[in-house]
RORO-580833 format. One line per field, with one value per residue (C-alpha): x, y, z; residue in one letter. Coordinates in pm, 1 decimal. Layout:
x	c(X	...)
y	c(Y	...)
z	c(Z	...)
residu	c(A	...)
***
This chain:
x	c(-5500.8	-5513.7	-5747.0	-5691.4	-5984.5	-5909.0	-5832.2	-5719.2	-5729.4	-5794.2	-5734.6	-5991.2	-5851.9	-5850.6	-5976.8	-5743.1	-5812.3	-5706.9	-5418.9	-5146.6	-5351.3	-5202.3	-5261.5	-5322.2	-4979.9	-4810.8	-4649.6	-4667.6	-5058.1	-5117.2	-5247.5	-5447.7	-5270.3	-5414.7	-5258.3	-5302.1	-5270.7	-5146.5	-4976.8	-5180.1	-4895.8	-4827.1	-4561.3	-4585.7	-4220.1	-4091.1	-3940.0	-4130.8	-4365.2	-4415.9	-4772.8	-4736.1	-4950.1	-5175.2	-5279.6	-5316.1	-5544.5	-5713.0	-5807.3	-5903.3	-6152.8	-6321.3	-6386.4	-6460.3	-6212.3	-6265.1	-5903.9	-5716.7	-5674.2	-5765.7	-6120.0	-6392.7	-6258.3	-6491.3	-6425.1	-6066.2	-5895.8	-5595.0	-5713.5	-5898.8	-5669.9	-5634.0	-6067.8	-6035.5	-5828.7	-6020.0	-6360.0	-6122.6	-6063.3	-6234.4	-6157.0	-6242.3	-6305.4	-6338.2	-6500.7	-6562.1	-6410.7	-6637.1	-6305.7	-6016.8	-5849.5	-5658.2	-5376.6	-5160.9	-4831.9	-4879.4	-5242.1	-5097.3	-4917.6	-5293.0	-5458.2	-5299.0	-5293.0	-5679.1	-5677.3	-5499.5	-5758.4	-6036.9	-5870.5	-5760.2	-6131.3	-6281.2	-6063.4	-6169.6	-6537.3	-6424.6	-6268.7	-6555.5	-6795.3	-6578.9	-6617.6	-6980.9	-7082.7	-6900.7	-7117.7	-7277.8	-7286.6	-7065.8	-7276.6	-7429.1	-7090.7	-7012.6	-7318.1	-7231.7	-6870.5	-6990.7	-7062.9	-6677.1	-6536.4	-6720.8	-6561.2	-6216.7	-6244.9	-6372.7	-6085.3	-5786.4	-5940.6	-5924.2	-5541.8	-5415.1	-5220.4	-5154.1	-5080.2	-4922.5	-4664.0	-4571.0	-4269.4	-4409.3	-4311.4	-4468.2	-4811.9	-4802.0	-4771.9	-5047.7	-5238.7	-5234.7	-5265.7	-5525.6	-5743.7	-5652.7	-5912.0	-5902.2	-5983.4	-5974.0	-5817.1	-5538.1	-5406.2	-5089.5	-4908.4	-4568.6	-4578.6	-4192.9	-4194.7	-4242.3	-4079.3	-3675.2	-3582.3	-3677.4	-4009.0	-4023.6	-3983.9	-4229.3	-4430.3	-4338.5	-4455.0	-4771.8	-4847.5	-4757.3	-4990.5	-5268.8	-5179.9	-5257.3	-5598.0	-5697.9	-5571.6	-5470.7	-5239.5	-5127.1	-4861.8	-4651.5	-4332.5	-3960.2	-3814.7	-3604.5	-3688.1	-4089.6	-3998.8	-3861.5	-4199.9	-4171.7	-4389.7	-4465.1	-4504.4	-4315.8	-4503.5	-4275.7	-4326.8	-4008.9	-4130.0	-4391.5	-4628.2	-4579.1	-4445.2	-4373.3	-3989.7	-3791.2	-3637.6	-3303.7	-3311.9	-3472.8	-3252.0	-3375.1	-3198.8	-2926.1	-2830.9	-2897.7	-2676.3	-2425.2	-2397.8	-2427.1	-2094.2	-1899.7	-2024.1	-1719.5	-1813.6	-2061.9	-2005.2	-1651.7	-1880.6	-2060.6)
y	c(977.8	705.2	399.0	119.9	28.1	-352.7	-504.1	-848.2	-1118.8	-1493.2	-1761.4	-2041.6	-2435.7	-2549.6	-2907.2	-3190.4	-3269.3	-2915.0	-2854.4	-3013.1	-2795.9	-2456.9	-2187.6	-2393.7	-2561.1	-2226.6	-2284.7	-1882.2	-1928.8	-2277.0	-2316.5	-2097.7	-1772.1	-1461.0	-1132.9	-837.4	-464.2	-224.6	30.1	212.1	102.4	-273.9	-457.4	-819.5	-909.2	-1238.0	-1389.7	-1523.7	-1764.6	-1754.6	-1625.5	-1246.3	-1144.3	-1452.5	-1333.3	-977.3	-1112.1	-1320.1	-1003.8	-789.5	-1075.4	-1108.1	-731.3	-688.3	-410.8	-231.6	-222.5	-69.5	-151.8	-526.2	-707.6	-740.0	-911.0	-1184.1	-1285.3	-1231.7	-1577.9	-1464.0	-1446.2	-1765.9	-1947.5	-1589.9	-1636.3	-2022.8	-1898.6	-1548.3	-1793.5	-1903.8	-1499.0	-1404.1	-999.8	-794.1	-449.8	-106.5	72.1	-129.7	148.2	190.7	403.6	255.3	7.5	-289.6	-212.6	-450.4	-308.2	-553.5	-395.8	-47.6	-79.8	-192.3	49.9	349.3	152.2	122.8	542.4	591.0	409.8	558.3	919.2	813.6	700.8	1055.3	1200.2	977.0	1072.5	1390.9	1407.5	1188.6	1503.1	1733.6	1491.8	1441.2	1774.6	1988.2	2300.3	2245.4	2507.0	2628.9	2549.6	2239.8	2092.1	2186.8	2007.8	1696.5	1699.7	1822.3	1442.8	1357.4	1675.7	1648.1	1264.2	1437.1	1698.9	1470.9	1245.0	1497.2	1650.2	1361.9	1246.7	1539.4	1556.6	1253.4	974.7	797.9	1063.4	996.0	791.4	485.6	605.2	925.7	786.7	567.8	814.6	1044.7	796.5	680.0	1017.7	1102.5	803.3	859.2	966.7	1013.8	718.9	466.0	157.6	97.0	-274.8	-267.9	-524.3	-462.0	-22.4	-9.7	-158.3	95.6	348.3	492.7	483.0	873.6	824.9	553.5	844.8	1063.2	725.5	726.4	1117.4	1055.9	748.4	998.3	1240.3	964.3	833.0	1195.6	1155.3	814.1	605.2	218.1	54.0	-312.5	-337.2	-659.8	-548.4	-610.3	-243.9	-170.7	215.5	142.0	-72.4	205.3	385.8	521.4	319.0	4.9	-279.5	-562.7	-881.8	-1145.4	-1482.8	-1624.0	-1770.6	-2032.5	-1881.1	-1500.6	-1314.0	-963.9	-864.1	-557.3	-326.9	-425.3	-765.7	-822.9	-996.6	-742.4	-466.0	-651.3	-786.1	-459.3	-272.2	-478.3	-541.4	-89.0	-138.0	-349.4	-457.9	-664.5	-866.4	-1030.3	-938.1	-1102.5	-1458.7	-1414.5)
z	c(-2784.9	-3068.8	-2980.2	-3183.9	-3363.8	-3454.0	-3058.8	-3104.8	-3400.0	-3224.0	-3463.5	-3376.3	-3322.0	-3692.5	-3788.4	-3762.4	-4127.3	-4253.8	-4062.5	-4324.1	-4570.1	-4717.8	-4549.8	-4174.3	-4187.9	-4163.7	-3842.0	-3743.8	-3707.2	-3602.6	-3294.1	-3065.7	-3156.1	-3026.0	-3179.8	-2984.1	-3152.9	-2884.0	-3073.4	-3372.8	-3587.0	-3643.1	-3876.7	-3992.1	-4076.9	-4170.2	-4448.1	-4809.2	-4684.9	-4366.6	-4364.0	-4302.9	-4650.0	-4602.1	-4264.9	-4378.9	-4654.1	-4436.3	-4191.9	-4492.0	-4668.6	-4335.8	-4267.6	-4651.6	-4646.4	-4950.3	-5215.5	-5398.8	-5729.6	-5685.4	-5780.5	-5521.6	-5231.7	-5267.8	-5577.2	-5646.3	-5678.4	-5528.5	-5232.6	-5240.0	-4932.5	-4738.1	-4753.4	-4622.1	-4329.5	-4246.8	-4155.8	-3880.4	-3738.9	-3462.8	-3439.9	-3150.3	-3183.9	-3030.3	-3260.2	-3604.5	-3845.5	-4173.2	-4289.1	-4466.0	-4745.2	-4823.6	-5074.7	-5177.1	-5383.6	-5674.3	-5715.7	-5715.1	-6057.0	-6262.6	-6052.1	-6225.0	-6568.8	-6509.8	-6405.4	-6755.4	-6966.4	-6793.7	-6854.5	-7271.3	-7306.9	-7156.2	-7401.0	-7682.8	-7612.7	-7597.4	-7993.7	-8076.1	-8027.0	-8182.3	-8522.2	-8480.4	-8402.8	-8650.9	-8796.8	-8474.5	-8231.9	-7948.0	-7681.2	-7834.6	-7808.9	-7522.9	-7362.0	-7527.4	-7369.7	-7044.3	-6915.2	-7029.8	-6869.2	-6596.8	-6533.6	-6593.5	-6364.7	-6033.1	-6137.2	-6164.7	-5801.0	-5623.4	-5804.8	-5886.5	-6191.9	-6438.8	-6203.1	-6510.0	-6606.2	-6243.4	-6130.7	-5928.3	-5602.9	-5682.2	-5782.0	-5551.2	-5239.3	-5451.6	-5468.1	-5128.9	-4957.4	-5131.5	-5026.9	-4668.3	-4442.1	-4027.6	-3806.3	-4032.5	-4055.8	-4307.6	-4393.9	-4639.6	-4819.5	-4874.0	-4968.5	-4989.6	-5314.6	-5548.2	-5305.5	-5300.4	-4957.2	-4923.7	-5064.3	-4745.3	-4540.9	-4673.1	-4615.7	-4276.2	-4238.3	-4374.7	-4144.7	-3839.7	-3941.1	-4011.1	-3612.8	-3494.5	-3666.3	-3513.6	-3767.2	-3752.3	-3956.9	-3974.0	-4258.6	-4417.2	-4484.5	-4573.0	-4536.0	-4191.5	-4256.4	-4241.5	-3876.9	-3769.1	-3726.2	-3349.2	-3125.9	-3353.2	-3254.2	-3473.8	-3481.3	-3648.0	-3815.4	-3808.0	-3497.3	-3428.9	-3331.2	-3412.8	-3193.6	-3083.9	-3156.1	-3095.8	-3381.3	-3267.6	-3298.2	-3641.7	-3882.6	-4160.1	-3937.0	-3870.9	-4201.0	-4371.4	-4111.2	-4104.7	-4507.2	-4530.3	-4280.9	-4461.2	-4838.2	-4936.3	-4678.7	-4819.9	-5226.2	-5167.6	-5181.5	-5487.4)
residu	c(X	X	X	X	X	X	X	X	X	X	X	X	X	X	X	X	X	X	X	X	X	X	X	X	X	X	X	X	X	X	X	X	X	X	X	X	X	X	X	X	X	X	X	X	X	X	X	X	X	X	X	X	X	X	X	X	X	X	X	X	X	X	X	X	X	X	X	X	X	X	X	X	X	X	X	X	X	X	X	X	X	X	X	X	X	X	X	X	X	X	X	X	X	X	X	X	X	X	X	X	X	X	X	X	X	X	X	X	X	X	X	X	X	X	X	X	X	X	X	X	X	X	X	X	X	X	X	X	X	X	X	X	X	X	X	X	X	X	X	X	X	X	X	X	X	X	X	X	X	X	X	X	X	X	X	X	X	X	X	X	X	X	X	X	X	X	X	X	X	X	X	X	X	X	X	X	X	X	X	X	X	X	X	X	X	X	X	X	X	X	X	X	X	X	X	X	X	X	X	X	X	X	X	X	X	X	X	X	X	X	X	X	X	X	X	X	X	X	X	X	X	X	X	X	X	X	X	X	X	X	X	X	X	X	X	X	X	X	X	X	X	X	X	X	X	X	X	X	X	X	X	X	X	X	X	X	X	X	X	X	X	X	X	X	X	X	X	X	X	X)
***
């Protein structure tokens, strides 16, 4: 049975002075609020701006969750408001997981430009002994490349093939799975954005299997398919303070439903 390994996130009283400040005037988290993780799956929903990312930043900052793709937590810039708030997180635990990442989908894209480089430059090094060793021997050369192949190898094992001749969606799931590891505890930013609606399912399949292996995961997201996860709970920030919502009644669902029914409905106003 999955046991959730972050328990409950307490947002401490903020000082008077700060609370007009960005990010304490967000009126999801002001106040006392106490967010409790019951299901091993949990979605922050809500529209731009109202504090689902910033409080997913803030939770990652103050467990120094290592990333994907972006700079040290500590000294990314981005995150510099998401760090102000997380010194206000109290987190209860069951069992502090040492497994897991943050990912955020804007970080995906220079992650696998950064991948590429690395893999042109072991290839560089690579032609670079074949022009300085020439009339050398066989196996003289191939000592001097070992280092290079040896970097090559370790990457393509652990990505598989070229994650850039990859479409996005396909890196990104490659990329993803193969950084997943049982009970750890997985904090993601928005995945549906570089993934086709089917690639959300295969998403969806992989976060199953991850739940079978003791896995958390608290995700910010826009996609109805990802809410859909059976068993999630939806915390959402249209509401002051955050609140627990059902599927049903989500205006994602029911906009996207009801626009799928009838299009000309709404395209008739543009």
């Amino acid at each position: 049975m999955n046991s959730n390994h972050l328990r409950t996130v307490r947002i401490q009283p903020i000082p008077a002075d700060k609370q007009t400040q960005f990010p304490f005037n967000i009126p999801a988290i002001q106040g006392n609020v106490n967010i409790e993780f019951t299901a091993p799956v949990t979605f922050l929903v809500g529209e731009n701006g109202s504090g689902k990312s910033t409080l997913l930043e803030a939770i990652a900052t103050e467990i120094g969750a290592h990333t994907v793709g972006a700079a040290d937590l500590a000294r990314d810039q981005t995150l510099v408001h998401a760090q102000a708030l997380g010194r206000y997180l109290r987190l209860v635990w069951s069992i502090k997981s040492r497994h897991g990442f943050f990912l955020r989908a804007e970080d995906f894209f220079g992650y696998v430009k950064r991948l590429a480089q690395m893999e042109a430059e072991m290839q560089a090094e690579i032609r670079q002994v074949d022009k300085e060793y020439v009339g050398r021997s066989a196996q003289a050369k191939k000592l001097a490349k070992m280092p290079y192949m040896r970097e090559l190898h370790d990457l393509h094992t652990r990505y598989g093939r070229d994650l850039n001749t990859y479409s996005h969606g396909e890196s990104f799931l490659e990329l993803f799975q193969a950084r997943l590891q049982p009970n750890g505890l997985y904090l993601l930013d928005e995945p549906e954005a570089p993934l086709s609606p089917t690639r959300q399912l295969t998403l969806l399949s992989m976060l199953k299997q991850m739940v079978g292996q003791n896995c958390q995961f608290i995700i910010a997201t826009h996609s109805p398919i990802l809410m859909a996860f059976p068993g999630a709970s939806i915390l959402s920030f249209d509401y002051a303070p955050a609140r627990l919502v059902a599927y049903e009644d989500l205006e994602h669902v029911t906009v996207m439903r009801s626009f799928l029914h009838d299009p000309e409905q709404y395209l008739r106003h543009l």
